[in-house]
PQR file with spaces between the fields and no chain letter, atoms N, CA, C, O and H, PARSE charges and radii, in Angstrom:
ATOM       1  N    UNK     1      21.166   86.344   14.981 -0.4000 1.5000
ATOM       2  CA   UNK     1      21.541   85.178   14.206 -0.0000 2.0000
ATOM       3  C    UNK     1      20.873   85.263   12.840  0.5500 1.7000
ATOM       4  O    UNK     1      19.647   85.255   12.729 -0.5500 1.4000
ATOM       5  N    UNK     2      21.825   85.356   11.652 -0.4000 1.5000
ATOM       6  CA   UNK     2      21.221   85.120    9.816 -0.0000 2.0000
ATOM       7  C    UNK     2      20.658   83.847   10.091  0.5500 1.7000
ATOM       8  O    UNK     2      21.025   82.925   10.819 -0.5500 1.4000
ATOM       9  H    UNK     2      22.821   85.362   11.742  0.4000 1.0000
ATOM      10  N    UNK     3      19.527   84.031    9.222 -0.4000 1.5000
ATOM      11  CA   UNK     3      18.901   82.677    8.526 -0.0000 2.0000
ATOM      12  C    UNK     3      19.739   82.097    7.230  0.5500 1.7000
ATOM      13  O    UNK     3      20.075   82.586    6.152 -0.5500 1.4000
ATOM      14  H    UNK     3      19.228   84.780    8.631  0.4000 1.0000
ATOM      15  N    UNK     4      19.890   80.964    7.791 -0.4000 1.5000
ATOM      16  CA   UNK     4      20.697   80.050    6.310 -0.0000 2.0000
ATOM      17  C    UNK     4      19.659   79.949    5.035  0.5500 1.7000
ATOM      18  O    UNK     4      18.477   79.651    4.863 -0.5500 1.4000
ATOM      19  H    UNK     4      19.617   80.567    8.667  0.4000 1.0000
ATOM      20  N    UNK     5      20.451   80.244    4.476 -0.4000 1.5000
ATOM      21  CA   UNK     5      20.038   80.046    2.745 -0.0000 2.0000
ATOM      22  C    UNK     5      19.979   78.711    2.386  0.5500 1.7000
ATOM      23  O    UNK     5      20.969   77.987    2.494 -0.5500 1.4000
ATOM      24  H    UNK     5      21.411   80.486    4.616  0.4000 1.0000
ATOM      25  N    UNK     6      19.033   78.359    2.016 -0.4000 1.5000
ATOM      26  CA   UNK     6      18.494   77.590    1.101 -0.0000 2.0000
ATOM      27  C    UNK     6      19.071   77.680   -0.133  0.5500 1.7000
ATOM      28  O    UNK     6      19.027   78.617   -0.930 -0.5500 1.4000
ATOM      29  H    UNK     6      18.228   78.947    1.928  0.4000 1.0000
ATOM      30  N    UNK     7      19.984   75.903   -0.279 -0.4000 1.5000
ATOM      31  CA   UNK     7      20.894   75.999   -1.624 -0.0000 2.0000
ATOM      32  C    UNK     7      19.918   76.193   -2.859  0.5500 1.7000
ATOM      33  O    UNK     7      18.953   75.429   -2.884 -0.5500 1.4000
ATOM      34  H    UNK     7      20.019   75.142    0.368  0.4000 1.0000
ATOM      35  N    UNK     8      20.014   76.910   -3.657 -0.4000 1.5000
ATOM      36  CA   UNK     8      19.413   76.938   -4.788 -0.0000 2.0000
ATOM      37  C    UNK     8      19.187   75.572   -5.508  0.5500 1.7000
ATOM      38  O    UNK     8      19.961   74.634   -5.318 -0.5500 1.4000
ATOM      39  H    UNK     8      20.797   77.531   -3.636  0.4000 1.0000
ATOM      40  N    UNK     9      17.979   75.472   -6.439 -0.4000 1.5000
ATOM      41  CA   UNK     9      18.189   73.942   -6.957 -0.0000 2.0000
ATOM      42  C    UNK     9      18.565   73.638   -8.134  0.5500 1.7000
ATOM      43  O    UNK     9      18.371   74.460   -9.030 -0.5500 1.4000
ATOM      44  H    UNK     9      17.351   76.235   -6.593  0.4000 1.0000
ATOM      45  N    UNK    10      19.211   72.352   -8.428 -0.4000 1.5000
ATOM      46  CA   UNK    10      19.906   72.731   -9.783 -0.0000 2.0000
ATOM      47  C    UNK    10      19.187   72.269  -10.877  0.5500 1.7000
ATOM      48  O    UNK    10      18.670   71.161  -11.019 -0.5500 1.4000
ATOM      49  H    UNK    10      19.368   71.685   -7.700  0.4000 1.0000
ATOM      50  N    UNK    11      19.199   73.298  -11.704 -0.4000 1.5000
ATOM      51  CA   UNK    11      18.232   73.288  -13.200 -0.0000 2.0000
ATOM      52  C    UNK    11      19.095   71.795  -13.900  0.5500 1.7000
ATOM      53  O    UNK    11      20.289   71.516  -14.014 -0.5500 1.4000
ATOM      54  H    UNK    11      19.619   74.198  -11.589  0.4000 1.0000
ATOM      55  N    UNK    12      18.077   71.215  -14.194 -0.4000 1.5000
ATOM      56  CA   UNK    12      18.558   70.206  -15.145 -0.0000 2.0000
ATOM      57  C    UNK    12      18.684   70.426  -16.322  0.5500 1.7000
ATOM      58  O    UNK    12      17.677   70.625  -17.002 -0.5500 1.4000
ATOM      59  H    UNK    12      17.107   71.442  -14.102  0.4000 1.0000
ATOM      60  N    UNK    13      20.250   70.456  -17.014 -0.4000 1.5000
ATOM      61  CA   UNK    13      20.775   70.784  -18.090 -0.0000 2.0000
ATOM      62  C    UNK    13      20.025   70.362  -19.462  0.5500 1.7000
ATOM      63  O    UNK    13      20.097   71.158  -20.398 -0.5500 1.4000
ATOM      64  H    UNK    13      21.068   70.294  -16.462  0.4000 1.0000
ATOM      65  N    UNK    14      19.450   69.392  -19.599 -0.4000 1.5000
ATOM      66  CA   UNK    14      18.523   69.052  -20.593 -0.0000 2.0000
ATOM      67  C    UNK    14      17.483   69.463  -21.229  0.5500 1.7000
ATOM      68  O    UNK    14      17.185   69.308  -22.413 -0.5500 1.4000
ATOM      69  H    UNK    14      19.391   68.745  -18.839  0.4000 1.0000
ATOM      70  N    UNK    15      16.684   70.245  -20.004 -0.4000 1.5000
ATOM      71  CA   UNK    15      15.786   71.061  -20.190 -0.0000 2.0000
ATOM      72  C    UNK    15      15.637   72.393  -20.149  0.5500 1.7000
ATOM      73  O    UNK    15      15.015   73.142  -20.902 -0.5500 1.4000
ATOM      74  H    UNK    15      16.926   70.371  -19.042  0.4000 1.0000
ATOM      75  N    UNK    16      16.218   72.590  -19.275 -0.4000 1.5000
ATOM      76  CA   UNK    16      16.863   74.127  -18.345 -0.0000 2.0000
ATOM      77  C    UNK    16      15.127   74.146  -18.121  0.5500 1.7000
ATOM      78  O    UNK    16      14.280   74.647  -18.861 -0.5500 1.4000
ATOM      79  H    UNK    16      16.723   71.982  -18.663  0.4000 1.0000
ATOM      80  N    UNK    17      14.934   73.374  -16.756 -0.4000 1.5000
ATOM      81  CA   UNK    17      14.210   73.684  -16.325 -0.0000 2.0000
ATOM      82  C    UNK    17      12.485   73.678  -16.829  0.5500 1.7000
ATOM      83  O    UNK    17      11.631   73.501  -15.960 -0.5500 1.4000
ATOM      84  H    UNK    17      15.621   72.967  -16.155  0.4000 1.0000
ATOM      85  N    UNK    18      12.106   73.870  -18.181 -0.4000 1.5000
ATOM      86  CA   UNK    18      11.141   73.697  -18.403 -0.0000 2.0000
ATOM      87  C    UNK    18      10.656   71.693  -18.955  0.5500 1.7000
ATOM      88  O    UNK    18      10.750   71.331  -20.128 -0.5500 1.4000
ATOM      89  H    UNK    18      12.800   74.014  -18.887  0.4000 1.0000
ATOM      90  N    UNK    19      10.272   70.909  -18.014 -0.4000 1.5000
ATOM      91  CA   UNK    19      10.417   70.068  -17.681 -0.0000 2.0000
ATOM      92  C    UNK    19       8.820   69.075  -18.829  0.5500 1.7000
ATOM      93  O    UNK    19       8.743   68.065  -19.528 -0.5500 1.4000
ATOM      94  H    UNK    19      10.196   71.203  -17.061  0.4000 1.0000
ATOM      95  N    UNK    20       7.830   70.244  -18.349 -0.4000 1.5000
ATOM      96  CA   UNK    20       6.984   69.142  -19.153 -0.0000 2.0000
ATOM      97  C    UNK    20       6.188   70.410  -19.950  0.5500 1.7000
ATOM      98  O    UNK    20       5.725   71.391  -19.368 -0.5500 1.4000
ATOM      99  H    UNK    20       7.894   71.065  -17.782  0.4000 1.0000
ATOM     100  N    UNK    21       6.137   70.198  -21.255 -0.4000 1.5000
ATOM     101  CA   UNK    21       5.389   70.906  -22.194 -0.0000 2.0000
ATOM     102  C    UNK    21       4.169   70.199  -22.771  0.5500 1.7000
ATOM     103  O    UNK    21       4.204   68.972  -22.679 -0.5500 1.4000
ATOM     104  H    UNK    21       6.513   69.401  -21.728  0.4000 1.0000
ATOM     105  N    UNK    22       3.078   70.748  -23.357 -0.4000 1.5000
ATOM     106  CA   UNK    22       1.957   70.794  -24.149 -0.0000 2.0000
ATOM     107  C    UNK    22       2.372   70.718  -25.831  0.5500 1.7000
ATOM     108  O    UNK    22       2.982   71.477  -26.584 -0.5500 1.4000
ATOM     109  H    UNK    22       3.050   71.745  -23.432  0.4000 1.0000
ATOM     110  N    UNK    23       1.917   69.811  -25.940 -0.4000 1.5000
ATOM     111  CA   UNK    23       2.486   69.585  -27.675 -0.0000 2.0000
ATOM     112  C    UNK    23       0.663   69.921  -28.558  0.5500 1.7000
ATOM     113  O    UNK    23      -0.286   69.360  -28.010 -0.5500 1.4000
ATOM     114  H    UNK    23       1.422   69.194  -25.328  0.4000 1.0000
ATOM     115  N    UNK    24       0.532   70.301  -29.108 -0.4000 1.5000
ATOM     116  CA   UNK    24      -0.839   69.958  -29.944 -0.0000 2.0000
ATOM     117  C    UNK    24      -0.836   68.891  -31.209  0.5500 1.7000
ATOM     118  O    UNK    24      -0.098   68.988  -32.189 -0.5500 1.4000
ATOM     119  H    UNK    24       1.303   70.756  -29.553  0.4000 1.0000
ATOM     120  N    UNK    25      -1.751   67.921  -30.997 -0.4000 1.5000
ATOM     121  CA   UNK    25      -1.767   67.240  -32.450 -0.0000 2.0000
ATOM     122  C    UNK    25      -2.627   67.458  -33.289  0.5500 1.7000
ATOM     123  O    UNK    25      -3.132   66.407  -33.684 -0.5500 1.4000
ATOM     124  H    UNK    25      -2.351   67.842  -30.201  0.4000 1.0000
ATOM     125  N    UNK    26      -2.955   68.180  -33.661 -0.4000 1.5000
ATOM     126  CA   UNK    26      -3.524   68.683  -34.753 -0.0000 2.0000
ATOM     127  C    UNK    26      -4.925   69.341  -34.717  0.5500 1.7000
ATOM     128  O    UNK    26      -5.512   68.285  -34.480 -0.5500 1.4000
ATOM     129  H    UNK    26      -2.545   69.033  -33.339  0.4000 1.0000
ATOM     130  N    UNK    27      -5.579   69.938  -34.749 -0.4000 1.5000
ATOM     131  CA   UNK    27      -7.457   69.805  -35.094 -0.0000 2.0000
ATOM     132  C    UNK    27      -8.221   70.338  -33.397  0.5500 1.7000
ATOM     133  O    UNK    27      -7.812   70.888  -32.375 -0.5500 1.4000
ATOM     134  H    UNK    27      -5.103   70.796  -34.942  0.4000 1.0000
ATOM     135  N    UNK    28      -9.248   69.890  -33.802 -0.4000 1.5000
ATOM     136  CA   UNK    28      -9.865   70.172  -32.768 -0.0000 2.0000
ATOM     137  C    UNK    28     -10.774   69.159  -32.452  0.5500 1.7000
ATOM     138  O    UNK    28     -11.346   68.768  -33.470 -0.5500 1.4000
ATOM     139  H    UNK    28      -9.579   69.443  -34.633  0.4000 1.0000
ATOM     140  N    UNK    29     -11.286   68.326  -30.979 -0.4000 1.5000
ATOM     141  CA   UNK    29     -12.323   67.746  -30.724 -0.0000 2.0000
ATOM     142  C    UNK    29     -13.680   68.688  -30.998  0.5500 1.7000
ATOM     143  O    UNK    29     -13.792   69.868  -31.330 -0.5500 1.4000
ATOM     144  H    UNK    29     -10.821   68.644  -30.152  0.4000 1.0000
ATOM     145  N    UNK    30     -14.859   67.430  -30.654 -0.4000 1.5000
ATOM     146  CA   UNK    30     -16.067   67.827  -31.085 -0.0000 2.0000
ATOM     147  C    UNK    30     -16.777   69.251  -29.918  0.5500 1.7000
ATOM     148  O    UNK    30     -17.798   69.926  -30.049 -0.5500 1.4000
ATOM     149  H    UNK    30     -14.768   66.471  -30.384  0.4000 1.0000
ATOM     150  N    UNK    31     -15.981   69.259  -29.111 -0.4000 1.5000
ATOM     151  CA   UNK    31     -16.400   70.391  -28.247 -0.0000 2.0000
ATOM     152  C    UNK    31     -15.450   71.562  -28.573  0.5500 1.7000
ATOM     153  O    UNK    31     -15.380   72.453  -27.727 -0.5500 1.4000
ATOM     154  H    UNK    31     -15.152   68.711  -29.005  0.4000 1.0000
ATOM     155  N    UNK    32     -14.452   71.707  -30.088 -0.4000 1.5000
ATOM     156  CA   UNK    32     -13.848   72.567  -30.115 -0.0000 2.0000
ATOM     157  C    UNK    32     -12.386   73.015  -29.540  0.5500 1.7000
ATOM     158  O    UNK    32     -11.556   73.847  -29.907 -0.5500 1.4000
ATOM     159  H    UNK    32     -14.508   70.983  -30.775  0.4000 1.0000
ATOM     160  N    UNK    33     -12.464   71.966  -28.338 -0.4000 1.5000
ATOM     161  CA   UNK    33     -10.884   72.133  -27.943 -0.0000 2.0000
ATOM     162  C    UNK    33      -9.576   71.050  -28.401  0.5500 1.7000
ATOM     163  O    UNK    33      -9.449   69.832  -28.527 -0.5500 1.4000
ATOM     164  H    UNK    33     -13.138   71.290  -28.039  0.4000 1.0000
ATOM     165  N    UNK    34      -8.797   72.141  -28.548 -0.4000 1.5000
ATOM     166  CA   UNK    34      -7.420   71.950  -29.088 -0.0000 2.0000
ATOM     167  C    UNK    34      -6.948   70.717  -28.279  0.5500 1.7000
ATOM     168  O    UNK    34      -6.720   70.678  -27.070 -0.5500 1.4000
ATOM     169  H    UNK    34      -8.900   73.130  -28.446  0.4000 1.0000
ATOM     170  N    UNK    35      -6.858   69.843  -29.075 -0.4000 1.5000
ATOM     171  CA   UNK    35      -6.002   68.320  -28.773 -0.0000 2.0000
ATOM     172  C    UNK    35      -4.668   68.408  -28.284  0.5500 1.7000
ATOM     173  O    UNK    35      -3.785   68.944  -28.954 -0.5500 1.4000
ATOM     174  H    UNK    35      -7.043   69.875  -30.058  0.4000 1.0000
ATOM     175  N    UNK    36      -4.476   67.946  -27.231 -0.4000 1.5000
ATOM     176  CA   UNK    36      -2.678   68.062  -27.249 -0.0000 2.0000
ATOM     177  C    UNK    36      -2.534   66.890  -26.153  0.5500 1.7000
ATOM     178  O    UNK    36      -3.299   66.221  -25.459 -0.5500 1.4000
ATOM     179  H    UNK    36      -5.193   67.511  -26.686  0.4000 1.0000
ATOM     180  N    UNK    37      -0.940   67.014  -26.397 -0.4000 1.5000
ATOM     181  CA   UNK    37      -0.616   65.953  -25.153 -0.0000 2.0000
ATOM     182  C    UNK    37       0.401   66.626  -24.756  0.5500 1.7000
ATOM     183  O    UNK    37       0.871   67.628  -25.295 -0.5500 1.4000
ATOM     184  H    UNK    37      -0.318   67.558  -26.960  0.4000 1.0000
ATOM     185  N    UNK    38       0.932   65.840  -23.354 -0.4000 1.5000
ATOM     186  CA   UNK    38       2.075   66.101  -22.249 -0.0000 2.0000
ATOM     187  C    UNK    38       2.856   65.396  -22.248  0.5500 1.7000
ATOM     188  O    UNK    38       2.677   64.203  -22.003 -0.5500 1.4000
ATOM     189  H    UNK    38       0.549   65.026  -22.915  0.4000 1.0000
ATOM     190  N    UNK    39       4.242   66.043  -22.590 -0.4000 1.5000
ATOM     191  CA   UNK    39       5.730   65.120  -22.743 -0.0000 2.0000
ATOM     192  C    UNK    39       6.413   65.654  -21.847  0.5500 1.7000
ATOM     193  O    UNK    39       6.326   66.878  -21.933 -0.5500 1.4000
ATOM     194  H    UNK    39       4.388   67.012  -22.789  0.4000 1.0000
ATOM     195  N    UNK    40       7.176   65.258  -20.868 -0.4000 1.5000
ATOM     196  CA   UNK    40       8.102   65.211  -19.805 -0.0000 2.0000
ATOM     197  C    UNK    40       9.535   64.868  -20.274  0.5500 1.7000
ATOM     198  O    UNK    40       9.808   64.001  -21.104 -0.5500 1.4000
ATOM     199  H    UNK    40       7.247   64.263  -20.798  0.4000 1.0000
ATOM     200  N    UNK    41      10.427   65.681  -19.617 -0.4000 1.5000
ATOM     201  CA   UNK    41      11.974   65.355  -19.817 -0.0000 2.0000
ATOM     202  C    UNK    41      12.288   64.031  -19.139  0.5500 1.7000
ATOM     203  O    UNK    41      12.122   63.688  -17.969 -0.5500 1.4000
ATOM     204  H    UNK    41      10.205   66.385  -18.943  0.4000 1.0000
ATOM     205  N    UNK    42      12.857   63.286  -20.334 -0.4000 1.5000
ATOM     206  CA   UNK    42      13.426   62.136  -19.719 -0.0000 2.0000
ATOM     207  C    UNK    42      14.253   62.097  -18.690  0.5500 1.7000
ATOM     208  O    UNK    42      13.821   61.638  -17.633 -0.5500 1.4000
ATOM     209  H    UNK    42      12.992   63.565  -21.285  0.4000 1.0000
ATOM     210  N    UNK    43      15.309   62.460  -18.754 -0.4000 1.5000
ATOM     211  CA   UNK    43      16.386   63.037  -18.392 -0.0000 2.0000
ATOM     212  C    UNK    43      15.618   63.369  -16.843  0.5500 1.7000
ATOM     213  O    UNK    43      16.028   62.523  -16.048 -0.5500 1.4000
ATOM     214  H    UNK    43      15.660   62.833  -19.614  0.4000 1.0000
ATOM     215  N    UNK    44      14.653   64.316  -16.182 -0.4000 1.5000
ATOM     216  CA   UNK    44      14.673   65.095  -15.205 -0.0000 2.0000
ATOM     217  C    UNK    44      13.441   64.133  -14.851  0.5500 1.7000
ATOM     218  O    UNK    44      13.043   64.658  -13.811 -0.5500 1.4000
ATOM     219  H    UNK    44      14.320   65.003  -16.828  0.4000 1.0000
ATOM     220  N    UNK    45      12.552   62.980  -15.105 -0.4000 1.5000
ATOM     221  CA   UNK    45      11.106   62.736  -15.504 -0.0000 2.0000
ATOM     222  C    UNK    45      10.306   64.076  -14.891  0.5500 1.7000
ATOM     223  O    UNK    45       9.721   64.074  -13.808 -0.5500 1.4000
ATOM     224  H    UNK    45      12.876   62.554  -15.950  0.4000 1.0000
ATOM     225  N    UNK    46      10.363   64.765  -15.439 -0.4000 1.5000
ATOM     226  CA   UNK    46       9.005   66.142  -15.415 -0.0000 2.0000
ATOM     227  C    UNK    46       9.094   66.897  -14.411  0.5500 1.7000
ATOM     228  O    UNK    46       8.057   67.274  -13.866 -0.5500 1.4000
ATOM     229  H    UNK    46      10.839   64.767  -16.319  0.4000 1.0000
ATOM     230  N    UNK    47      10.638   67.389  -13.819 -0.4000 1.5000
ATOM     231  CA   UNK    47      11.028   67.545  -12.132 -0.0000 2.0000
ATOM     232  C    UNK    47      11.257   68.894  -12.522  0.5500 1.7000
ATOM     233  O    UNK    47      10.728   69.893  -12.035 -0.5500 1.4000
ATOM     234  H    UNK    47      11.481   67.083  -14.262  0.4000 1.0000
ATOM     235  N    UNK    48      12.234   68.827  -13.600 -0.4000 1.5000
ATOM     236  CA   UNK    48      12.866   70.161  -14.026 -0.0000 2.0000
ATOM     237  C    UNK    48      14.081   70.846  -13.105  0.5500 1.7000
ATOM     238  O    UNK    48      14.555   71.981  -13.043 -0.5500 1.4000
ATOM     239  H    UNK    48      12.664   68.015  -13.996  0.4000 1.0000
ATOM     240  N    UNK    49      14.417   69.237  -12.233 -0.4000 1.5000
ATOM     241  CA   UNK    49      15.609   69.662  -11.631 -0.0000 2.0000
ATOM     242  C    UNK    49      16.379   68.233  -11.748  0.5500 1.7000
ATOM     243  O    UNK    49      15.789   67.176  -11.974 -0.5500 1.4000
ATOM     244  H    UNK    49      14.032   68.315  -12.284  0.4000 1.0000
ATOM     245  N    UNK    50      17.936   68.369  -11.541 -0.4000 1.5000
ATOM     246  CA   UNK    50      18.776   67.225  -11.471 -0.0000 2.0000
ATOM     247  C    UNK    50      19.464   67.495  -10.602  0.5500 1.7000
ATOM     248  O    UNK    50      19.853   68.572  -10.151 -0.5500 1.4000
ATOM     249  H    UNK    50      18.415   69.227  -11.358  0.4000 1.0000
ATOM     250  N    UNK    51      19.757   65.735  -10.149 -0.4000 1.5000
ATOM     251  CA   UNK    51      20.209   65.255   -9.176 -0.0000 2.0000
ATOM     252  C    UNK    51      21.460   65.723   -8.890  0.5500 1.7000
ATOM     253  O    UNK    51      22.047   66.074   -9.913 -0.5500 1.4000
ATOM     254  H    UNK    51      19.442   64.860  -10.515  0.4000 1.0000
ATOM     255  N    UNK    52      22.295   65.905   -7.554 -0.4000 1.5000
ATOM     256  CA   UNK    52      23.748   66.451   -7.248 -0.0000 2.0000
ATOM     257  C    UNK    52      24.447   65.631   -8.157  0.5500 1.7000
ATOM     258  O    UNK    52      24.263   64.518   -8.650 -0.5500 1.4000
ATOM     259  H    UNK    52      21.818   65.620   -6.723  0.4000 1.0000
ATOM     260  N    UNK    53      24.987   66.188   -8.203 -0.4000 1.5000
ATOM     261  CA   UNK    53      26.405   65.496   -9.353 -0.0000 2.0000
ATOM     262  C    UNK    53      27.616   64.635   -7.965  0.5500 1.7000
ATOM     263  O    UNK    53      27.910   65.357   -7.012 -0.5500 1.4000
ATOM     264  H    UNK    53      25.137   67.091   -7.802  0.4000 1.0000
ATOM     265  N    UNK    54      28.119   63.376   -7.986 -0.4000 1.5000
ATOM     266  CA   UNK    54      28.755   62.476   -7.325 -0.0000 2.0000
ATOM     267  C    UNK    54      30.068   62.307   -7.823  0.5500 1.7000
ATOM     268  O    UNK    54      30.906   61.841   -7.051 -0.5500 1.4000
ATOM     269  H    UNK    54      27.880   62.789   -8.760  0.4000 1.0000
ATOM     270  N    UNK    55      30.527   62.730   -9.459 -0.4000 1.5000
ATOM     271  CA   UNK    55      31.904   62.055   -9.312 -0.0000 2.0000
ATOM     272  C    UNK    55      33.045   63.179   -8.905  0.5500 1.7000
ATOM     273  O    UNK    55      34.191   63.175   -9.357 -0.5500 1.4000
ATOM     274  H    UNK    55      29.845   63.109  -10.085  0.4000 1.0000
ATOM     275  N    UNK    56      32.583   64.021   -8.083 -0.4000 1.5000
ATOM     276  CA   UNK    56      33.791   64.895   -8.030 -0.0000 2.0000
ATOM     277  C    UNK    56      33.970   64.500   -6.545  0.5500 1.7000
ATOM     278  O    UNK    56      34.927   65.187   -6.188 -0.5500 1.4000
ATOM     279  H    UNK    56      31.653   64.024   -7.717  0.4000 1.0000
ATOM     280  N    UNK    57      33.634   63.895   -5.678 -0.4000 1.5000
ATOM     281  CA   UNK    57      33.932   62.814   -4.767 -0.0000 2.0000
ATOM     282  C    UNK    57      34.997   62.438   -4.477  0.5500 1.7000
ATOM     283  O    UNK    57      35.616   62.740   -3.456 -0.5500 1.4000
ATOM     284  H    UNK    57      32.856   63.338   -5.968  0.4000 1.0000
ATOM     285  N    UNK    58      35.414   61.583   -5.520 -0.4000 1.5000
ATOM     286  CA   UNK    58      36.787   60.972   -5.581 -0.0000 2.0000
ATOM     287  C    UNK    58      37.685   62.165   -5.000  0.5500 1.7000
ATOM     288  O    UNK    58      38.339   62.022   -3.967 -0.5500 1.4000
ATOM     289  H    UNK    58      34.912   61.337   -6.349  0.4000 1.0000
ATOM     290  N    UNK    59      37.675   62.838   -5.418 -0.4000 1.5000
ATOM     291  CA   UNK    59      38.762   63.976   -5.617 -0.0000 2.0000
ATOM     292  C    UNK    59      39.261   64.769   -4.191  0.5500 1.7000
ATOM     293  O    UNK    59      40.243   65.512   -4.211 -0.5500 1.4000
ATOM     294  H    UNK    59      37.143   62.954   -6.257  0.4000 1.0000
ATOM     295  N    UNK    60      38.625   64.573   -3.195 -0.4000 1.5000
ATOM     296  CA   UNK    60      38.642   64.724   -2.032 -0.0000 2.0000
ATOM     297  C    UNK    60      40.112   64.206   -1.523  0.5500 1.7000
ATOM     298  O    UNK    60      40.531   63.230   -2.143 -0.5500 1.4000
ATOM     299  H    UNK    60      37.827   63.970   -3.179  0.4000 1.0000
ATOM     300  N    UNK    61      40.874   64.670   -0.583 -0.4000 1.5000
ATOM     301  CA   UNK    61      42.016   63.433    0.290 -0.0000 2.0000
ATOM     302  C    UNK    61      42.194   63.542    1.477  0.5500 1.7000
ATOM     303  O    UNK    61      42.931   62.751    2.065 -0.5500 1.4000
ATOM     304  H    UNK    61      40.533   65.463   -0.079  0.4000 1.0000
């Protein structure tokens, strides 16, 4: 008996996948390290995957 495959997951088009990045704002703190912050895809909130798609549903008879 094959082992079933595991559906692949689907990359969210917005990001393609790279979901939350490192931005730098400028300079450096007093210990020298590089300031930055973390922004997340709206769209995916920071998953880097999207949800099944539903309206092709209808289309069924």
């Amino acid at each position: 008996m094959t082992d079933r495959a595991t559906p692949s997951p689907r990359i969210c088009p917005n990001c393609d996948g790279f979901a939350s990045v490192a931005i730098t704002v400028g300079g450096r703190d007093r210990r020298g390290h590089l300031r930055t912050i973390t922004a997340d895809c709206p769209a995916c909130q920071g998953t880097g995957t999207a949800p099944a798609r539903r309206d092709r549903e209808g289309a069924r008879a």
